[in-house]
N, C-alpha and C positions, 0 to 999 in steps of 0.2 A: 240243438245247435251244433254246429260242423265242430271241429278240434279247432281248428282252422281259424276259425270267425270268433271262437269264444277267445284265443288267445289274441287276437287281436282289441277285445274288448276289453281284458284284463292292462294289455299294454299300455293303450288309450285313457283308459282310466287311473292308471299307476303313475303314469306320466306329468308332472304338476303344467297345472295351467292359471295360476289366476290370469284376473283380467290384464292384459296387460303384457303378459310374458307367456303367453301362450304354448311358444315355438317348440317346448317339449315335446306337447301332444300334438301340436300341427306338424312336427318332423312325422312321427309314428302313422299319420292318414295319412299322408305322402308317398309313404313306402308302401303302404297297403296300396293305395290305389293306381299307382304310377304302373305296375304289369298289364290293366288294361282300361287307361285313361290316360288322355294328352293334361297332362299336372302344370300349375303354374301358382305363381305363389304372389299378391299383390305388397302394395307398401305398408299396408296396413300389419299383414301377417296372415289375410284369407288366405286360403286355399283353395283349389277351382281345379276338380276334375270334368273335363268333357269328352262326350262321346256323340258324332256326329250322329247325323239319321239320316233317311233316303226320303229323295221327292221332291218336288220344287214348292217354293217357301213355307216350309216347316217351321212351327211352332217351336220359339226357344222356350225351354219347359227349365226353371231354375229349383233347384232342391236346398234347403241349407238349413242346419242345425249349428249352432253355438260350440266351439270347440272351448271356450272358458267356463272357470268355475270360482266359486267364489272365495276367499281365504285372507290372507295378511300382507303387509307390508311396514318391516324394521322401520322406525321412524327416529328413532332416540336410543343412544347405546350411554347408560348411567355411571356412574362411576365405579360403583360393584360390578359392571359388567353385564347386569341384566338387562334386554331390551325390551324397550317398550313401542308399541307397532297401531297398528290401525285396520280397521276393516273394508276389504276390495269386496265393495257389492251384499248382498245383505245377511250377515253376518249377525245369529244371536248371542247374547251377552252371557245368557242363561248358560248356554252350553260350552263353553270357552275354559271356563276354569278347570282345572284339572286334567284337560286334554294334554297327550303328546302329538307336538309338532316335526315339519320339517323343516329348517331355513333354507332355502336353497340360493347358497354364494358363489362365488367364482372358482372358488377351490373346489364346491362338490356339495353334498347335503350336511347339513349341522343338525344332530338329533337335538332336539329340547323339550319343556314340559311347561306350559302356561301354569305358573305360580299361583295359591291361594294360601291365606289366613290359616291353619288349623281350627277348624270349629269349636275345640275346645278353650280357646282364646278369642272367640268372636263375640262378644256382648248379643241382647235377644234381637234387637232392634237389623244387626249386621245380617242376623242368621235372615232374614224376610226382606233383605233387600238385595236385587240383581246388582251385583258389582259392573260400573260400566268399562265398558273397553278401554278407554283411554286409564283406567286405572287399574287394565291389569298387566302384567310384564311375562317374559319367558325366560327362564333361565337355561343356558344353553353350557352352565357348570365353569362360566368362566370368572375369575374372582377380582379383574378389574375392568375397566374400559380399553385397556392399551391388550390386554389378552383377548380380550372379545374382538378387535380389532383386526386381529389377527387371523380371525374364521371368515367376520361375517361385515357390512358395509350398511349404511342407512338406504331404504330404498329395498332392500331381497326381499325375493316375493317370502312368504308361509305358507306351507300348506298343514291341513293334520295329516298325520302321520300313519296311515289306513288303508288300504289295499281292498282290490274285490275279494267276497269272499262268497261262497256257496252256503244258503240258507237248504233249511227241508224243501224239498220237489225240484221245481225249477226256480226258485225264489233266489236271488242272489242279494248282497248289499256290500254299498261300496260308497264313497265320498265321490262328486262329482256327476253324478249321474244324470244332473243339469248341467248343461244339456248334454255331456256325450254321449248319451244315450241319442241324442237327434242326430251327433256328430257318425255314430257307429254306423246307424239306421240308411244316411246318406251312401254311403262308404259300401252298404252289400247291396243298394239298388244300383250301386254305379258296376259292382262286380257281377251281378245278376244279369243285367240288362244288355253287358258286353259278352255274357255267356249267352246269350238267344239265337238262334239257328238262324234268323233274319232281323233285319233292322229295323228301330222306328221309326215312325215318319217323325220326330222330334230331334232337334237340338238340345243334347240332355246337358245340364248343368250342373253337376254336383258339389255345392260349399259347405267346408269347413268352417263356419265365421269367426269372430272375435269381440270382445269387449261388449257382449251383449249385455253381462249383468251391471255394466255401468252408463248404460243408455242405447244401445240397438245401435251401438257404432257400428262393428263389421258391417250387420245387416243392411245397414244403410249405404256404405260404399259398394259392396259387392254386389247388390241391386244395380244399382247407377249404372256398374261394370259391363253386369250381365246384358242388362237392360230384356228380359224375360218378357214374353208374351203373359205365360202362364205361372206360374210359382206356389211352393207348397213347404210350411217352415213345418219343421219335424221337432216337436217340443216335448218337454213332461210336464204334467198336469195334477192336482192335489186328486188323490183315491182316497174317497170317501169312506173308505169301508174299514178304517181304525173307531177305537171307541170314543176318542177324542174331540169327534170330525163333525159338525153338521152341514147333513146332506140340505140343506137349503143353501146354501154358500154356493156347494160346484156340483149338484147335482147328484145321482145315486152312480156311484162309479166302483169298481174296483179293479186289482191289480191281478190278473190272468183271464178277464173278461176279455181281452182285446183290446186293441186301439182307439182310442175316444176321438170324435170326429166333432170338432165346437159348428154351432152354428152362430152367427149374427153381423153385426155392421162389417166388421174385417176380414168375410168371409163372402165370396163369389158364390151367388147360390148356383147357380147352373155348375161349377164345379164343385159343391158340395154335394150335389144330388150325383154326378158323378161316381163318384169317391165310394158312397152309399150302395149306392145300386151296384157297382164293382163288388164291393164285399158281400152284396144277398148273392148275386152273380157265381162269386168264384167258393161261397160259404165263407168267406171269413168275420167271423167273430169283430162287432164292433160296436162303440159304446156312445152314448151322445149327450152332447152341454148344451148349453147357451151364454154366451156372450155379449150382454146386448150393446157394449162401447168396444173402443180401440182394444186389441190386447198389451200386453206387457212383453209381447214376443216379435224376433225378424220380422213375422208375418206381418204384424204394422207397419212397419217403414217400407217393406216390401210390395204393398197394395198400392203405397201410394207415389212411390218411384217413378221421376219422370213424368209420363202420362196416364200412367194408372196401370197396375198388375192385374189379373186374375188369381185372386189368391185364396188360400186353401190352408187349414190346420190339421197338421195326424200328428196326436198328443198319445204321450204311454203316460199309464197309471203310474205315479210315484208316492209310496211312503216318508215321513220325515225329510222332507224337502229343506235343500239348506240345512242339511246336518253331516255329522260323519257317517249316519248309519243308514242313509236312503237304501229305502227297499224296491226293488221291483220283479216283475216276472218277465224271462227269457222270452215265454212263447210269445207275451206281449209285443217282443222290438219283433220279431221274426213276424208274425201276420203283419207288422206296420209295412215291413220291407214289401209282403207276397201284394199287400192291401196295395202300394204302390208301383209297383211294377206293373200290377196286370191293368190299375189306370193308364198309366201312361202308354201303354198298347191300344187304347180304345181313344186316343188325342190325334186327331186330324186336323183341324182347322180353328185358326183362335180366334174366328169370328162365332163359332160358338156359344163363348161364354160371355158375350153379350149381352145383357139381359134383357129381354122385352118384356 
């Protein structure tokens, strides 16, 4: 990967975004994309880079990955000072305690550490049970309510406290990486596609969305907005290939395979065959599910927008999903890009995907 593009993925990811309060990491795709895309930013907080095409009525072709991620929100500040907060989207309990967080207030970030029990004071009964969220707090080292006061406000988002970091090969791991990993993905097809010697015959779309891990809201209005012929949500998907994992769940996948391409109901098969035959086409490496209801992703709100999309999933393998320490592989996001690119060059006409 370029210098270039990895530190933008570093930024993006470094960036907090619960759901909600995005605008961190949607400033950072803003900047990136605005040298060659006409940027615009809705009420929501989407973001919407476009790049025109040539030809008379071209195919509006919509791309959008999830610029949120999932984390906390300050709900109760006690009288000692510590707050107690809530979970933005889906948030395990298991892994909570003992993390270091970030509060991010109006003055700036507030380092803290979500509080536990010492074990050696926990009864047996305590030690085998998941402490729940509402019962645990973060101390942020302030020793009354009127001093905590003074940092942090009911309402700031949380984030953990975690950065990308380089694993062995090309394996990196980072908090977030649902989805900006679909958010990054959008971001180098919009810069790729504006670097091509000639134009496509497409209305390219590229979103940033929002508030996906709390019901497919972005997705939902920037659909509407779009109103796309064609559409293709850029997500991460569970890789099979930990020991923890059974492959009858999501199939036999894993993480530097390539990009997993789902088939079923929320998916256009004439553009999934598409998609496939691009990648035997250009050799890129790619990996296949099944779906057989709605998904849990843009893509669903997206198909059925208005009068109906053509819609389309290119999923990266991700490790520990919804954690601090999501793993995935580089080369992965990079064929999703080349795998989409060189589709969108073979998109002429969106009576195509039709199906008869």
């Amino acid at each position: 990967m370029r210098d270039a593009s990895f530190a933008f993925l570093q930024n993006l990811l470094e960036a907090p975004s619960p759901s909600g309060y995005e605008q961190p990491a949607q400033r950072v795709f803003r900047a990136y994309i605005a040298p060659f895309a006409r940027v615009s930013t809705d009420v929501m907080g989407n973001v919407f880079g476009a790049i025109e095409g040539i030809g008379e009525e071209r195919p509006r072709v919509m791309l959008v990955g999830h610029s949120d991620e999932i984390g906390f929100q300050v709900k109760y500040l006690d009288d000692n000072g510590f707050l107690h907060f809530g979970a933005i989207g889906g948030v395990d309990p298991h892994l909570t305690p003992g993390q270091r967080v970030h509060v991010h207030g109006s003055k700036g970030v507030v380092p803290g550490v979500i509080g536990k029990k010492p074990i050696h004071l926990m009864e047996t009964k305590e030690r085998d049970t998941v402490v729940k969220l509402d019962a645990q707090y973060i101390d942020i080292g302030a020793a009354s309510r009127k001093e905590a006061e003074t940092l942090v406000r009911v309402g700031d988002p949380v984030t953990f406290a975690v950065g990308l970091e380089k694993l062995h090969g090309d394996r990196v791991t980072s908090r977030g990486f649902d989805d900006k990993a679909g958010s990054f993905v959008v971001a180098e097809v919009l810069r790729q596609v504006a670097a091509l010697s000639a134009k496509l015959p497409v209305d390219l779309f590229g979103v940033s969305s929002v508030q996906e891990e709390v019901g497919l809201r972005g997705g939902t209005t920037s659909s509407y907005t779009v109103n796309p012929d064609i559409g293709i949500c850029v997500e991460v998907d569970f890789s099979t290939d930990q020991p923890d994992v059974d492959k009858k769940h999501n199939g036999e996948v894993g993480i530097g395979k390539g990009p997993i391409l789902p088939r079923g109901a929320n998916i256009n098969p004439v553009l999934f065959e598409l998609l496939a035959d691009t990648a035997a086409r250009e050799n890129i490496p790619v990996q296949f599910t099944g779906i057989p209801r709605a998904t849990g992703t843009d893509a669903n709100v997206m198909q059925i927008s208005r009068g109906g999309v053509a819609t389309a999933l290119v999923k990266i393998p991700l490790r520990y999903m919804h954690t601090p320490v999501e793993v995935l592989s580089l080369a992965d996001l990079e064929n999703a890009v080349r795998l989409i690119v060189a589709t969108l060059a073979r998109i002429t006409d969106k009576q195509t995907f039709i199906p008869s």
